[in-house]
N, C-alpha and C positions, 0 to 999 in steps of 0.2 A: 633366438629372437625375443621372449618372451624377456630374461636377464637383462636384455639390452634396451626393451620400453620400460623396464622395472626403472635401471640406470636415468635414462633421461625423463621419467618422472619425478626423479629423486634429485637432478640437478635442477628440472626446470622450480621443483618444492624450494628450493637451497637458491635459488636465484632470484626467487623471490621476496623472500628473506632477506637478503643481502643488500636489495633492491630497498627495501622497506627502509632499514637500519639507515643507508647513503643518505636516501631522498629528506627525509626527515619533516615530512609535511604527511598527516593522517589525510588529507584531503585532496593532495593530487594522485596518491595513490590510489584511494577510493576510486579515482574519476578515469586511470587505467583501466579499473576491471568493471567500469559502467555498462559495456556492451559482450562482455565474457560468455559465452552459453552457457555457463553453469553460476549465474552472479545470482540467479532469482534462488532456487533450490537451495545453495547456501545461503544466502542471507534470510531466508524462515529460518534453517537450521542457526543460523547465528541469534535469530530476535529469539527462539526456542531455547537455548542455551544449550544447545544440542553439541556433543561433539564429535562423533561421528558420522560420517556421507555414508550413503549407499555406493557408490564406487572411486576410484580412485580420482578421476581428474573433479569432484565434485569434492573430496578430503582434501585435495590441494587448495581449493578454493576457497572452502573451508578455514583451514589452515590460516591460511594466508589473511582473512578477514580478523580473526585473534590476535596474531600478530597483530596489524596493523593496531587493532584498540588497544592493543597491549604499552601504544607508544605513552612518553610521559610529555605531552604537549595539549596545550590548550587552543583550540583555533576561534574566528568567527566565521559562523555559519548564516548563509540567506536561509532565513524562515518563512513561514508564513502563518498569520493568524485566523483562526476563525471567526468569522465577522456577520454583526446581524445587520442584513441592508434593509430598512423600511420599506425607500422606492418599492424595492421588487418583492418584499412580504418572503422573504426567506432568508436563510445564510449563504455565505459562501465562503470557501478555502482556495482553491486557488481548479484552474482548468488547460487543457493543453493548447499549446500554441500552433504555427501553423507547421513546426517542426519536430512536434510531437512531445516537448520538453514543456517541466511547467511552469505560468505565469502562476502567482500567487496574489490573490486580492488585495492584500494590504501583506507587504513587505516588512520583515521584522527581520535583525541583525542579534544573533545569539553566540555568544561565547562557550563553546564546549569542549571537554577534554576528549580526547580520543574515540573512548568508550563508548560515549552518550554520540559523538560524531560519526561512529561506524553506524550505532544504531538508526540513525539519522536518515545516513546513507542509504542503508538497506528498506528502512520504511518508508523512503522516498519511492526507494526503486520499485517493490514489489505493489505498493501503490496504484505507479504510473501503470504498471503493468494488467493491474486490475482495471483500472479507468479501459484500455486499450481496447482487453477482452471487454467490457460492458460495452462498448460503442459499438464496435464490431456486431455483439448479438442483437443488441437494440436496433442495427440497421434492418438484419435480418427479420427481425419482430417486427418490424414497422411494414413490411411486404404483406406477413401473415402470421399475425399475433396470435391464432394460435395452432403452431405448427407445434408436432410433439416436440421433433428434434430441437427446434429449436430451445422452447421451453425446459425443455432436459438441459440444453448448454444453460439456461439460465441459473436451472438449480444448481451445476458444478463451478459456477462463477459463483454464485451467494456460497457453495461449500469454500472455495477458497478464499473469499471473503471474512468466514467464520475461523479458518484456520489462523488467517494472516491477526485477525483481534483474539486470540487467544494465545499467539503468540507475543501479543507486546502488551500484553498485561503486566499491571506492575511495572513496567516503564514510566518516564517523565511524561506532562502532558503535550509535552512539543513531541515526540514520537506518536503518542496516540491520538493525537488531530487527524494524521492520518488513517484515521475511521469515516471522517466526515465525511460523505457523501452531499452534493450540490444537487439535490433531489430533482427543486423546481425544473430543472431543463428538459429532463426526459417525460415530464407533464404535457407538455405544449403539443405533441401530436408530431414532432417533426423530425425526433429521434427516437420512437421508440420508448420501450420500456426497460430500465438497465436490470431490473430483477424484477422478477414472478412477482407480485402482489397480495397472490394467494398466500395466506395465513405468515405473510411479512411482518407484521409485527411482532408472533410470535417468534419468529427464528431470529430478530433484530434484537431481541429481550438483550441474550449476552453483550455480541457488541455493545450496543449502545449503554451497558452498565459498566462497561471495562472501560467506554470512551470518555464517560463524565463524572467517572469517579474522580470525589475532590475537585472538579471541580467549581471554580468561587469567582470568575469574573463574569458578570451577565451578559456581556456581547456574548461569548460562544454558547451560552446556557440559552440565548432567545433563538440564536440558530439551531440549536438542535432542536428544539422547541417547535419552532416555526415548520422546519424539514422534517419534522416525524409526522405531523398534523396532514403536511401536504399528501404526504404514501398512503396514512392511516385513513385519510378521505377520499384518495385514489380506490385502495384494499377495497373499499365499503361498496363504493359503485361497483369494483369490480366482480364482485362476488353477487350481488343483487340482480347485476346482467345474465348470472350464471354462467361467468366464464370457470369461477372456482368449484371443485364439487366439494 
C-alpha cells in the first residue's frame, strides 16, 4: 500500500507538470490551485524561497508552484494600487466582496513574467487569507474585546502577519502592497479590532519597513501615513483605558 500512494503521488507530481508545460498560461494554472488545501502553506514556502514541504502532498504543491514560475511567458495581471482617499482621511488597497474575492480600489493592469506572477499569486492568496482570519476574530472581539482567547488568536494573526512580510521582503512593490492594511474600518466600532493594539506599533516596525521600502510615489506614502496614525491613536487610547498592561 504504502509503494502504491508513493506511485500515485509521483504520477499525480508528473501530471502536473505535464499539465503546466500543455496549458501554457502561468495564470490559469495559478487559478487551478486557488482553492488547493495546501495553496497557502506552499506559497509562504514559495514567497520564502524555501524548497522543501514538511510533507509530501505539501512538496507537490510546492513543486508545482516553481514550475509554473519557471515558465518563459510574460502575462497581464489585475493589480491594485494603494491609494490615499482625502474624503475618508486614510488609505486604501482593495477589500473583499460579497463572494469573498477581492475588489481593488483603483484598478491597475500590470505586465509580468511568470516568476513575479506566481509571486503575485501567492501574495494575493495568503493575503485574502489573512483579511479572512482578521474579520472572523474581530467579529469575536466585538462581543468581548477582552476575552483572552480571543486576544491570543489575535496575537497568532499579527504572528502570521509578521511571517507573511518577512517573507516577501525584497520583492517588487506590487507584491508588498499586499502589507497594507485598510486600518480605518476596524476603527468605527462595528467590526471589531483586526489586531491587538497593545504595543502595535512596535511589532508593525518590520512590516511596515519592508513595506515602504523605496518607496517614491506619494499617494501610497500618505496612505500608509494616514493608516499608521489612525492605530497609533487607537494604541494610545487603548493603553490609557488600561486595557494594555
Amino acid at each position: 500500500m504504502p509503494d502504491l500512494l508513493a506511485q500515485m503521488k509521483a504520477i499525480l507530481s508528473l501530471s502536473s507538470i505535464l499539465l503546466i508545460s500543455c496549458v501554457g498560461s502561468a495564470q490559469r494554472m495559478q487559478q487551478v490551485y486557488t482553492d488547493h488545501p495546501d495553496i497557502n502553506k506552499a506559497c509562504i514556502q514559495f514567497l520564502s524561497s524555501e524548497k522543501t514541504a514538511s510533507n509530501e502532498n505539501e512538496q507537490i504543491m510546492l513543486d508545482t508552484l516553481y514550475k509554473i514560475s519557471e515558465q518563459n511567458i510574460r502575462e497581464t495581471y489585475l493589480t491594485g494600487q494603494i491609494v490615499y482617499v482625502p474624503e475618508a482621511g486614510e488609505g486604501k488597497h482593495f477589500h473583499l466582496n460579497k463572494d469573498g474575492k477581492p475588489e481593488y480600489y483603483r484598478i491597475k493592469y500590470e505586465t509580468l513574467h511568470a516568476k513575479e506572477g506566481t509571486e503575485f499569486f501567492c501574495a494575493e492568496r495568503i493575503r485574502l487569507d489573512l483579511e479572512k482570519k482578521f474579520l472572523a476574530t474581530s467579529t469575536k472581539l466585538k462581543k468581548n474585546p477582552l476575552d483572552l482567547k480571543t486576544r491570543q488568536e489575535l496575537e497568532t494573526n499579527l504572528g502570521s502577519y509578521l511571517k507573511f512580510a518577512n517573507a516577501v521582503q525584497g520583492k517588487s512593490q506590487i507584491i508588498r502592497n499586499f502589507l497594507f492594511f485598510s486600518l480605518g474600518k476596524y476603527m468605527k466600532g462595528d467590526q471589531g479590532i483586526p489586531i491587538s493594539p497593545c504595543e502595535f506599533t512596535q511589532k508593525i516596525l518590520t512590516p511596515l519597513t519592508i513595506a515602504t521600502t523605496d518607496l517614491k510615489d506619494a499617494d501610497p506614502k500618505l496612505a500608509w501615513a494616514a493608516n499608521i496614525q489612525i492605530f497609533t491613536a487607537y494604541e494610545l487610547g487603548f493603553t490609557m483605558a488600561g486595557y494594555c498592561k
